[in-house]
MIFI-549003 format. One record per residue: residue number from 1; residue in three letters; y, x, z of N, C-alpha, C in turn. Coordinates in Angstrom, 1 decimal, decimal comma. Layout:
<rs>
{NUM; ALA; {Y; X; Z}; {Y; X; Z}; {Y; X; Z}}
...
</rs>
This chain:
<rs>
{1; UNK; {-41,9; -37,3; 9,5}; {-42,8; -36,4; 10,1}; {-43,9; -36,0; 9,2}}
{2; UNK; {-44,2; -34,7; 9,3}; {-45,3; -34,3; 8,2}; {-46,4; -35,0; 8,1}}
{3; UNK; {-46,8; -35,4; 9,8}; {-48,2; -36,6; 9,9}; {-48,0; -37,3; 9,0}}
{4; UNK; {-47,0; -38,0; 8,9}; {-47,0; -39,3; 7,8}; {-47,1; -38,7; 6,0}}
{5; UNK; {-47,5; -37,8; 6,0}; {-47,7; -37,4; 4,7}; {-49,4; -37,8; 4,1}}
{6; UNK; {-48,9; -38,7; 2,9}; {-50,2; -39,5; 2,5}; {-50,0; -39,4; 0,8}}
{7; UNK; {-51,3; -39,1; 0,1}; {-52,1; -39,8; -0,8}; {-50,7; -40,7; -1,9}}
{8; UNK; {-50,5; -41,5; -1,2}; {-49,6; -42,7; -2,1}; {-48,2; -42,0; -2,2}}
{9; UNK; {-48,0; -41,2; -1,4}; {-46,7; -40,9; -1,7}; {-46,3; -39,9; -3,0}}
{10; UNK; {-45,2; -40,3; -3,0}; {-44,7; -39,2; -4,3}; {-44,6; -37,4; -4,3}}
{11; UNK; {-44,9; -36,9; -5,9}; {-44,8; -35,1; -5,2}; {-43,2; -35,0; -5,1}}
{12; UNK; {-42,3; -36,1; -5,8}; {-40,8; -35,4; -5,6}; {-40,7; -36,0; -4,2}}
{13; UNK; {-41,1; -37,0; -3,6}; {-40,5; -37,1; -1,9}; {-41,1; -36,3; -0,9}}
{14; UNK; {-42,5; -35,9; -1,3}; {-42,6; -34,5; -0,4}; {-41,7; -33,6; -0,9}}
{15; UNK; {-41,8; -32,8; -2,3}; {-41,0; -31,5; -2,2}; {-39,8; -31,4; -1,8}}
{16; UNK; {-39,2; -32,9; -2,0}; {-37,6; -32,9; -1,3}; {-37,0; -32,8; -0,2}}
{17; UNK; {-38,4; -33,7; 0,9}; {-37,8; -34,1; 2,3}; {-38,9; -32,3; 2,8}}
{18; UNK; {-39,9; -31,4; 1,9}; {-40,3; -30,5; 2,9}; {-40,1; -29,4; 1,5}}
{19; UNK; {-39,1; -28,7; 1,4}; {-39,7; -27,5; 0,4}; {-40,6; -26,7; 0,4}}
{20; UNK; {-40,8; -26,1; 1,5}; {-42,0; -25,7; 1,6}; {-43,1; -25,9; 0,9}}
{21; UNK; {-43,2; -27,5; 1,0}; {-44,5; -27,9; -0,2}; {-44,5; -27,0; -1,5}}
{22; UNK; {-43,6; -27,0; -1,9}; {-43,9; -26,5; -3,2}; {-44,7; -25,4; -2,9}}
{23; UNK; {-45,2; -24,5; -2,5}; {-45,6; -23,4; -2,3}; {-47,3; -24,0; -2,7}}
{24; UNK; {-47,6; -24,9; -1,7}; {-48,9; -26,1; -2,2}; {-49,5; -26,2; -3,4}}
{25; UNK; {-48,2; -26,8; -3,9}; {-48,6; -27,4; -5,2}; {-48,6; -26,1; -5,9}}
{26; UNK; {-47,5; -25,3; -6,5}; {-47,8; -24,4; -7,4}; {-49,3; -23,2; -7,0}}
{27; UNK; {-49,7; -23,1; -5,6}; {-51,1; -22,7; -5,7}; {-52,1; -23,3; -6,0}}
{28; UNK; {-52,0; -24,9; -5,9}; {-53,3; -25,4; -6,4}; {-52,8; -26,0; -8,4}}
{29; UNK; {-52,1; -26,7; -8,0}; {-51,5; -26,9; -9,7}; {-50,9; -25,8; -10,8}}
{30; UNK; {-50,4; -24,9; -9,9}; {-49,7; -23,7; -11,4}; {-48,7; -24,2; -11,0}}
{31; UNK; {-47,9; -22,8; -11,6}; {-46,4; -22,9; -11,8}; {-45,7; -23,6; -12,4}}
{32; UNK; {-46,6; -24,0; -13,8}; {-46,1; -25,0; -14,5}; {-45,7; -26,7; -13,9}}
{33; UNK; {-46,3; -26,4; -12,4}; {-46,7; -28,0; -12,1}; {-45,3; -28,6; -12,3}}
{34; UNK; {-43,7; -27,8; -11,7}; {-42,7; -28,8; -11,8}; {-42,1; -28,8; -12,9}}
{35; UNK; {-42,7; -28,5; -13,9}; {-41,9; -29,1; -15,3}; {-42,8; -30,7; -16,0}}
{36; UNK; {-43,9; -30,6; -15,4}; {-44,8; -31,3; -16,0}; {-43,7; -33,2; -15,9}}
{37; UNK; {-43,9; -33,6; -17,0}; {-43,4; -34,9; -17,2}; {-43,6; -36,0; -15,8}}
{38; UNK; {-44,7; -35,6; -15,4}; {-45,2; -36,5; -14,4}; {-44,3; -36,4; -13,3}}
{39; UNK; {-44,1; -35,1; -12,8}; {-43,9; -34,6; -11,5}; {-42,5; -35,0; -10,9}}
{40; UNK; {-43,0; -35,6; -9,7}; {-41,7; -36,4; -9,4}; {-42,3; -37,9; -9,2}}
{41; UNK; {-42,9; -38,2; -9,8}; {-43,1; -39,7; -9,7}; {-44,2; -40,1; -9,5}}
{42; UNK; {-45,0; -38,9; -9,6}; {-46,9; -39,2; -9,4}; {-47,0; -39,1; -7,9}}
{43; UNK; {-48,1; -40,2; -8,0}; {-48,8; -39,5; -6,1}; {-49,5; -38,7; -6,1}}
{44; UNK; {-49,4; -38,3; -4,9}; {-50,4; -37,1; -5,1}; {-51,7; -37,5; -5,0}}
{45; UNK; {-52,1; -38,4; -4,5}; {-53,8; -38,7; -5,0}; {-53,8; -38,5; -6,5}}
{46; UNK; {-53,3; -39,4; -7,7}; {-53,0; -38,6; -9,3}; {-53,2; -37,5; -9,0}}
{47; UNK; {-52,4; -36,6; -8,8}; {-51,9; -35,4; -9,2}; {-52,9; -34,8; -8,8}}
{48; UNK; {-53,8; -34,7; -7,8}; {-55,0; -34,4; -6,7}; {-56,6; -34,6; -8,2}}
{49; UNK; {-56,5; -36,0; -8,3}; {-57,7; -36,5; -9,2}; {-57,2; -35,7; -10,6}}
{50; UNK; {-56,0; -35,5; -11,1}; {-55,9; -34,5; -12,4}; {-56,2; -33,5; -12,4}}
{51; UNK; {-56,0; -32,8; -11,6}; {-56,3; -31,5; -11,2}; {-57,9; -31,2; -10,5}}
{52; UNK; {-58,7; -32,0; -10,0}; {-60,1; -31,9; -9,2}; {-60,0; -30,9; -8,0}}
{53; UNK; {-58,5; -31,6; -7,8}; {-57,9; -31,0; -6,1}; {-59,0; -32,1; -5,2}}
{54; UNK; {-59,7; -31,6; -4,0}; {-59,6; -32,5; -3,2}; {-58,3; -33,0; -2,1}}
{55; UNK; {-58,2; -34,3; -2,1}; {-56,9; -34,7; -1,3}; {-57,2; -34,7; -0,1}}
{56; UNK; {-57,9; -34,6; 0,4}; {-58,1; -34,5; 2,3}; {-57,4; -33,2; 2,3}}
{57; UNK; {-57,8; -31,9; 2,2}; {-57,7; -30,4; 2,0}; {-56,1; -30,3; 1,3}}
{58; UNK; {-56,2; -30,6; 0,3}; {-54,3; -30,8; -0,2}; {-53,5; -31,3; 1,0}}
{59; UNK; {-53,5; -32,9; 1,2}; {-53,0; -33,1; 2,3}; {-52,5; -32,3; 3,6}}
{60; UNK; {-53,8; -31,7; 4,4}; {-53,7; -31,0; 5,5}; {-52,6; -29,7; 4,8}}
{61; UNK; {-52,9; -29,1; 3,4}; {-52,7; -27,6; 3,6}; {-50,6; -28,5; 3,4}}
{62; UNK; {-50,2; -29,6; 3,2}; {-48,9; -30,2; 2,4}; {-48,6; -30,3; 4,3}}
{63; UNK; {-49,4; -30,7; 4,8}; {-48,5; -31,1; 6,4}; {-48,5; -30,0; 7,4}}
{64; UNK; {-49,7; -28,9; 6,6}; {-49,1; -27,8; 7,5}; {-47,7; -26,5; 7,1}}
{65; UNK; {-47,6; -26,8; 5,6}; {-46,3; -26,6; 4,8}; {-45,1; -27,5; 5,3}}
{66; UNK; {-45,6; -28,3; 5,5}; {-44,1; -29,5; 6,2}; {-44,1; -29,5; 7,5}}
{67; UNK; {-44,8; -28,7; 8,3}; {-44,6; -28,5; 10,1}; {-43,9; -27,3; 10,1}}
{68; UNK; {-43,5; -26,3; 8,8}; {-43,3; -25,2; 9,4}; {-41,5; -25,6; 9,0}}
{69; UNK; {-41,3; -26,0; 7,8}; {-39,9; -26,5; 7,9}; {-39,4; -27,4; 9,1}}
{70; UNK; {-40,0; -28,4; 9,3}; {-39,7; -29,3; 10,9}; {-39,0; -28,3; 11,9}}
{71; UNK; {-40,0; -27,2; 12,1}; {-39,5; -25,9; 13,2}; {-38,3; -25,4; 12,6}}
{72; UNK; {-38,4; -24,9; 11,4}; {-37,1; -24,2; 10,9}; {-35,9; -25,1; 11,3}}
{73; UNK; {-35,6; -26,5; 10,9}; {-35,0; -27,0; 11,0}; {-34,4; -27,5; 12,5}}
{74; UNK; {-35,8; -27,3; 13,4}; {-35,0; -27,7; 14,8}; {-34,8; -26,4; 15,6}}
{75; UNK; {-35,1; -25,3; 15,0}; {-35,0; -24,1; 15,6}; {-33,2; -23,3; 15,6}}
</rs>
């Protein structure tokens, strides 16, 4: 469930289980974000503190990106 999207978790197990995300990340990190060595295995708190993203605001904008696939998918 998108609720359960946190801080500790990984950017590759969001962008996997919500594609959507990606849309997130490459507006706050750049396009470059999924080549970067990291990506995939960082949390996103990292990825949040590299970037001088705030993670509360990332968070929300990642679970309202992952509510809209939830619909697509039960629709």
């Amino acid at each position: 469930m998108p609720e359960n999207i946190t801080g500790n978790m990984t950017t590759g197990e969001v962008t996997t289980r919500w594609p959507s995300t990606k849309a997130v990340f490459t507006k706050h990190f750049g396009s470059g974000c999924f080549t970067c060595p990291a990506f995939g295995g960082e949390p996103i708190s990292m990825a949040c503190t590299m970037h001088s993203t705030d993670l509360d605001m990332f968070l929300g904008e990642l679970k309202e990106a992952a509510r809209k696939d939830e619909q697509a998918k039960s629709a």
